[in-house]
C-alpha positions in Angstrom: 9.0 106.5 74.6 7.8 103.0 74.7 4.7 101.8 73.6 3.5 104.4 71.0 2.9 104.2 67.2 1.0 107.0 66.0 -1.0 106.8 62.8 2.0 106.4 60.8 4.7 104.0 61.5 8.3 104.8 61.2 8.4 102.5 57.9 5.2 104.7 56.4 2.4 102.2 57.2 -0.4 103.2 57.9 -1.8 102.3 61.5 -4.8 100.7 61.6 -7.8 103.2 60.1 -9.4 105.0 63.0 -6.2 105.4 64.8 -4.7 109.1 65.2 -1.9 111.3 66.2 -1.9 112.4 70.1 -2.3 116.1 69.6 -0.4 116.8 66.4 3.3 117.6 66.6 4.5 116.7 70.2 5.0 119.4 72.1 6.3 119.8 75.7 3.9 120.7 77.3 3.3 123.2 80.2 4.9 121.1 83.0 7.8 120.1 81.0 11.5 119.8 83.1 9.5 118.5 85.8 10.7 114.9 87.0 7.5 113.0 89.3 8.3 109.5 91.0 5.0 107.9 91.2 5.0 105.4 94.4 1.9 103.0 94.7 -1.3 101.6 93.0 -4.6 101.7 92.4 -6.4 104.5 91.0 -6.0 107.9 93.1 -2.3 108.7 93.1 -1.8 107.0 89.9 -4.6 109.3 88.0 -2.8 111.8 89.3 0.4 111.1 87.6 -1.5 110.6 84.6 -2.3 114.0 84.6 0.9 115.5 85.4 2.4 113.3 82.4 -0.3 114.6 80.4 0.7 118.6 81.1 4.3 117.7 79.9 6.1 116.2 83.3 8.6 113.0 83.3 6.8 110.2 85.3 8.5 107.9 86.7 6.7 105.0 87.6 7.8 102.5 90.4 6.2 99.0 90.4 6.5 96.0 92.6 7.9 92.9 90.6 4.2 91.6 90.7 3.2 95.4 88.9 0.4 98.1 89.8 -2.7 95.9 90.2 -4.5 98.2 87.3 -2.7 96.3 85.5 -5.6 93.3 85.3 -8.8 95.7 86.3 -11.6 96.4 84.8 -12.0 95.0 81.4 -9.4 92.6 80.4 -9.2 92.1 76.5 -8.3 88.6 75.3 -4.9 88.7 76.5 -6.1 89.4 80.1 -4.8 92.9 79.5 -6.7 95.6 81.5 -8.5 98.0 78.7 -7.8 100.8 81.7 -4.1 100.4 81.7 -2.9 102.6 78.2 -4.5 105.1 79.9 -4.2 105.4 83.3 -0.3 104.8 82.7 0.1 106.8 79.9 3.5 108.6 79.4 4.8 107.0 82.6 7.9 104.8 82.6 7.6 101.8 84.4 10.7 100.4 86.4 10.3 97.5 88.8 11.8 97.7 92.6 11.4 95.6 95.3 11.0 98.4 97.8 11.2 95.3 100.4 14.8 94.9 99.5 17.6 98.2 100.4 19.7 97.5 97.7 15.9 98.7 95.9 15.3 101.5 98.1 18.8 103.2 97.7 18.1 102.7 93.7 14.9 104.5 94.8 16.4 107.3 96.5 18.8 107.2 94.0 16.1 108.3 91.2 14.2 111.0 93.6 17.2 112.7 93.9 16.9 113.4 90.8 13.1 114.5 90.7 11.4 117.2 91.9 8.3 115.8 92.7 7.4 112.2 95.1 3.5 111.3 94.7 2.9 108.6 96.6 -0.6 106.8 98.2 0.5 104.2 100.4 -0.6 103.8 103.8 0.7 106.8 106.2 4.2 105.5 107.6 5.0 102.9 104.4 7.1 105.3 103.3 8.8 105.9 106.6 9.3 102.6 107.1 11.5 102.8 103.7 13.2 105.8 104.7 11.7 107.1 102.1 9.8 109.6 103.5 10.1 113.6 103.2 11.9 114.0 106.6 14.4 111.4 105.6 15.1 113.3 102.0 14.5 116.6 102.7 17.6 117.5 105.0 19.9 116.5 101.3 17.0 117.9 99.4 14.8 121.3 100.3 13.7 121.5 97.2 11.7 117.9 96.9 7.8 118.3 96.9 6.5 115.0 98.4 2.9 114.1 97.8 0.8 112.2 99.9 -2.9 110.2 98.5 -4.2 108.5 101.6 -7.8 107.9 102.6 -8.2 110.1 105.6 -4.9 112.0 105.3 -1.0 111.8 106.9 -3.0 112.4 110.5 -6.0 112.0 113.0 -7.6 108.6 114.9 -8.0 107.5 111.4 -4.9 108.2 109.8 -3.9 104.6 109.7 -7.0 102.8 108.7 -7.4 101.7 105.1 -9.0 104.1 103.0 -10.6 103.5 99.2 -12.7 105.9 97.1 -16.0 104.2 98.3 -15.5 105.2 101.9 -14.0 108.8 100.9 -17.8 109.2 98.7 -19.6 107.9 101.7 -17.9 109.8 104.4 -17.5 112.8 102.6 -21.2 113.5 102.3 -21.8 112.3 98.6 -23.6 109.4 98.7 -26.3 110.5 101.1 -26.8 112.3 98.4 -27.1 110.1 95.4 -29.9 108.0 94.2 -33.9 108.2 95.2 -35.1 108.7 98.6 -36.9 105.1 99.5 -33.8 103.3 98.3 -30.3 102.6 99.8 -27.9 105.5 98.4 -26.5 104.8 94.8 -23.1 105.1 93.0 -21.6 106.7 90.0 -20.2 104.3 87.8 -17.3 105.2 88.2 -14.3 105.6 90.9 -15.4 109.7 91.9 -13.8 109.8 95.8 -10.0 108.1 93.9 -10.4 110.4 90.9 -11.2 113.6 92.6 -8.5 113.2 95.1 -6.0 113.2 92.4 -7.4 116.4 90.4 -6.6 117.8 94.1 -3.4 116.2 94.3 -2.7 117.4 90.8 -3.5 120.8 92.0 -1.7 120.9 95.4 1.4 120.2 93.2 1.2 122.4 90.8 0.5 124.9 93.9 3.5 123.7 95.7 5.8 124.1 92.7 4.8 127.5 92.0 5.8 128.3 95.7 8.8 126.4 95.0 9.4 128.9 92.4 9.8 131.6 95.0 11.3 130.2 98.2 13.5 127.4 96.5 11.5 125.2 99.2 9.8 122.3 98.8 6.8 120.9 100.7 4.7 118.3 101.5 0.8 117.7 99.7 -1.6 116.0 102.1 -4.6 114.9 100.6 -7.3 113.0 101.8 -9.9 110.9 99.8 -12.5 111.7 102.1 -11.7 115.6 102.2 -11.2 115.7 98.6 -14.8 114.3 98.3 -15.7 117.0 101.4 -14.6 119.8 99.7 -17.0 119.7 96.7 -20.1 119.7 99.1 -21.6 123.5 98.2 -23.3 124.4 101.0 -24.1 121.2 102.8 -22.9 121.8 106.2 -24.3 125.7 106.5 -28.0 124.4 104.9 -27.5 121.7 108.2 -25.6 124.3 110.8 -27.4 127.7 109.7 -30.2 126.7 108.1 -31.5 123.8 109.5 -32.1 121.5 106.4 -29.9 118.4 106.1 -29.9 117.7 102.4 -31.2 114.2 101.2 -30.9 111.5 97.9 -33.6 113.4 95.4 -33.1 111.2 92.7 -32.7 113.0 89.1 -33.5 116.4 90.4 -32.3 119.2 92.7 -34.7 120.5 94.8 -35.9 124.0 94.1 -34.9 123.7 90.6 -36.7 122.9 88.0 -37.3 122.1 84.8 -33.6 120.8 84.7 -34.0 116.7 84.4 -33.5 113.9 81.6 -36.5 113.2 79.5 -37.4 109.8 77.6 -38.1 111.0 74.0 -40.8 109.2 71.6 -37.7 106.4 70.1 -36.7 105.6 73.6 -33.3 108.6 73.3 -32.9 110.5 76.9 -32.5 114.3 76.7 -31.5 116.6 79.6 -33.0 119.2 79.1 -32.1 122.5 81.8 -34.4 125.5 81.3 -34.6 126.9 85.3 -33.9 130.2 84.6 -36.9 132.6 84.2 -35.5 133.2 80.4 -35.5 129.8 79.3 -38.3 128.3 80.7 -40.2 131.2 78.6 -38.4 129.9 75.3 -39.1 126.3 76.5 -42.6 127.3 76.9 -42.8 128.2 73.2 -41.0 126.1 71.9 -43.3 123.2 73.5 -46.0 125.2 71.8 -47.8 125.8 75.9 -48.2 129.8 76.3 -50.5 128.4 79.2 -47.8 127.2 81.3 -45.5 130.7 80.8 -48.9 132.2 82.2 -49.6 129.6 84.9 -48.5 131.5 88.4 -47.3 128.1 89.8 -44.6 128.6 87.2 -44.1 132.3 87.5 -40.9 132.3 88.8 -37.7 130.4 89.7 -39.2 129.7 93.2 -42.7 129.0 92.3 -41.4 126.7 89.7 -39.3 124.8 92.5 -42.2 124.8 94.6 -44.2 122.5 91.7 -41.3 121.0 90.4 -43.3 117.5 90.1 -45.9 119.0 87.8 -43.7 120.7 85.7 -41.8 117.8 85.5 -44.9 115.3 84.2 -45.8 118.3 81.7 -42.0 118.3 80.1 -42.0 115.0 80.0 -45.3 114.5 78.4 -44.4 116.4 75.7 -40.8 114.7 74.9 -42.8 111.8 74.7 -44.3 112.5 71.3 -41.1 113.2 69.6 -38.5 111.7 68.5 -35.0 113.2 70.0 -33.3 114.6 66.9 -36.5 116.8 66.8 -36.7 118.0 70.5 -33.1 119.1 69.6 -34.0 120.4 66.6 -36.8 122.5 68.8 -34.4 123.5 72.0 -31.6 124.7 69.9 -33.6 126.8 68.1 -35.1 128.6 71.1 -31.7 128.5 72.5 -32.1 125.9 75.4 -29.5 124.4 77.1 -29.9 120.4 76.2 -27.8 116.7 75.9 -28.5 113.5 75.5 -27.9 111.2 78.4 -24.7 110.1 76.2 -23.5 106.2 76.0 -19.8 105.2 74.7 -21.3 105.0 71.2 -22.7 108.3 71.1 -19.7 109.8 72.8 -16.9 107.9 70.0 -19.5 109.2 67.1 -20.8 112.9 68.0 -19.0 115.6 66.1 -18.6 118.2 69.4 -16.1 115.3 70.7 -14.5 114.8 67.1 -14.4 118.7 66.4 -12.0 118.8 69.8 -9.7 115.7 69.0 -11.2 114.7 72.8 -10.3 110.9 71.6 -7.1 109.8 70.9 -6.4 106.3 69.5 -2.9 105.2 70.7 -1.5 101.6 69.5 0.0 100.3 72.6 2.4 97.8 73.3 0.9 94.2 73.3 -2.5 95.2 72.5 -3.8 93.6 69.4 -6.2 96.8 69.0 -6.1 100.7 69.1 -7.4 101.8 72.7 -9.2 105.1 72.4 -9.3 107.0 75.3 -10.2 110.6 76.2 -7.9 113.1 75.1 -5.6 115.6 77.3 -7.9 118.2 79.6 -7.6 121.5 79.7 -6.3 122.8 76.4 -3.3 125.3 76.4 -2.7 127.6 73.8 0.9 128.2 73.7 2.1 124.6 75.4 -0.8 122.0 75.0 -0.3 118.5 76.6 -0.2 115.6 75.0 -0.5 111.5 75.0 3.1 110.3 73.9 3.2 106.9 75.3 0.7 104.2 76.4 0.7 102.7 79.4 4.1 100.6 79.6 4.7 97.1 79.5 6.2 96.2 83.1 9.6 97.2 84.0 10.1 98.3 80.2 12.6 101.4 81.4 14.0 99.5 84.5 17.4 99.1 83.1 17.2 102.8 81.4 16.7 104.5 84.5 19.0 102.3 86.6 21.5 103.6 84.1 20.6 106.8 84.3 20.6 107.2 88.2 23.5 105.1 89.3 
């Protein structure tokens, strides 16, 4: 497909160094056979077809003439070329349409008769305003799985309002819980609420084709940003309903747990170190040399040691302090502690855990004067692993291709 060179050119050259093979020998990959006609921008419904590319299904990407916005986010190298892009469009074809024009939206319907799959996260009732939509294909095609990315789903008073990954985090209970108490609530740094919503989406298709399997029917996959966000809440609501605690920001820690936080070692390195469990915080005991605190009954158990989480916390830290990291390692993996550094992108591109699984894979893309690493596919499969085989396209590349394909 376009866009690729692996570490060895057609002619023999070598790539530049560093740059490597995506996964080997291609293989198909569990969702191969599977045609997807991504629909839209942005980050949710297109990291979901990134995933479905990645397990092995044909993605067929349609753009505007003006292309997916991505295309210029983030990170621009010198070209003004978004450093996101290769990866976020990976084995996806691009083919530009004007869905404002019919003589575009028949080639449109055109290509999804061909597919088995519509993911699309526009705003509820573009898509009917195409004709597009699943109950204008259906009737010619049970079998068409149609899903929908929106920020508060295909229904409800709020059905029509914009929706981005922010307002899904915020509404769906997360960032009430993120960042210290006497501050306004924090942020990950990255897009959680869009990139969430698309594992679900990835899962309510997978789901829906497995039904498909059976019935021979297809379906529509409603998923909402703010649910999506929702749905990974624990037991938020039933601490609030049953119990009568409304959970708040606690900063690095969860309450009740404890010793599980990061710890700033003697050169400055940040180690997590998560030894709540009666077990380990015995070994951690000994291995910080401090029988004393294994014997002190504020630390007897996990609940005492939640109770005086804050003192237990001053003494682990205290004791990081005066060592370097490599040697608190050295010390919790020999008393068999759970640890990690707090990683940066240096220590993730040179730590041998990440290199052991190939979870980087350098892929030479179209236009781009560099490699552009980027993580690797997730899960692994045994018998039909996915793989990277194209980098994000260059706009409209496979236009003409699939024009010809579908007419």
């Amino acid at each position: 497909m376009d866009g690729l060179r692996s570490s060895t050119d057609p002619a023999g050259a070598r790539a530049p160094e560093g740059t490597v093979d995506p996964a080997g020998p291609v293989c198909k990959g569990p969702l191969d056979g599977v045609t997807v006609v991504e629909f839209g921008g942005f980050i949710a419904g297109p990291f979901a077809g990134q995933l479905l590319g990645d397990y092995g299904a044909r993605v067929i990407k349609i753009e505007p003439p003006s292309g997916d916005p991505t295309r210029t986010w983030g990170v621009l190298d010198d070209r003004g070329q978004s450093l996101w892009w290769p990866g976020i469009a990976r084995n996806k074809e691009s083919v530009v349409l004007d869905l404002k024009s019919e003589a575009d939206r028949d080639v449109a319907r055109k290509i999804i008769r061909g597919a088995d799959v519509v993911l699309e996260n526009f705003a509820p009732g573009r898509m009917a305003e195409w004709a597009l939509d699943y109950a204008s294909l259906a009737p010619e095609q049970p079998g068409l799985i149609m899903v929908h990315v929106s920020g508060f789903g295909q229904d409800g008073p709020r059905a029509a309002d914009r929706g981005f990954g922010s307002i899904a985090e915020a509404m769906g209970g997360l960032r009430a819980l993120l960042g210290y108490p006497d501050r306004p609530p924090a942020r990950a740094g990255i897009s959680f609420g869009d990139e969430v919503s698309g594992l679900f989406a990835v899962m309510g298709t997978m789901a829906a084709l497995v039904e498909r399997s059976r019935t021979g029917l297809g379906q529509e996959v409603d998923v909402a940003l703010y649910e999506s966000v929702f749905a990974l809440s624990e037991s938020l609501i039933p601490d609030y309903a049953i119990g009568g605690i409304t959970r708040r920001r606690t900063g690095s820690t969860l309450p009740g747990i404890a010793p599980s936080n990061a710890y700033t070692c003697r050169d400055g390195v940040e180690v997590l170190i998560a030894a709540n469990a009666d077990s380990l915080f015995r070994r951690l005991c000994a291995a910080m040399d401090r029988p004393d605190l294994a014997a002190d009954p504020r630390y007897a158990d996990h609940q005492a040691r939640g109770t005086h989480a804050q003192a237990l916390d001053r003494e682990v830290a205290q004791w990081a302090a005066t060592l370097d990291a490599a040697d608190v390692e050295a010390l919790l993996d020999e008393y068999d502690i759970p640890r990690g550094r707090i990683f940066t992108p240096a220590d993730i591109l040179g730590d041998e855990q990440y290199a052991a699984r190939k979870m980087i894979t350098r892929v030479v893309a179209d236009g781009y004067a560099d490699p552009v690493p980027m993580p690797s596919v997730v899960p692994k499969f045994s018998r039909s692993p996915g793989t990277i085989r194209a980098a994000g396209p260059r706009l409209g590349a496979h236009t003409d291709a699939v024009r010809a394909e579908f007419a």
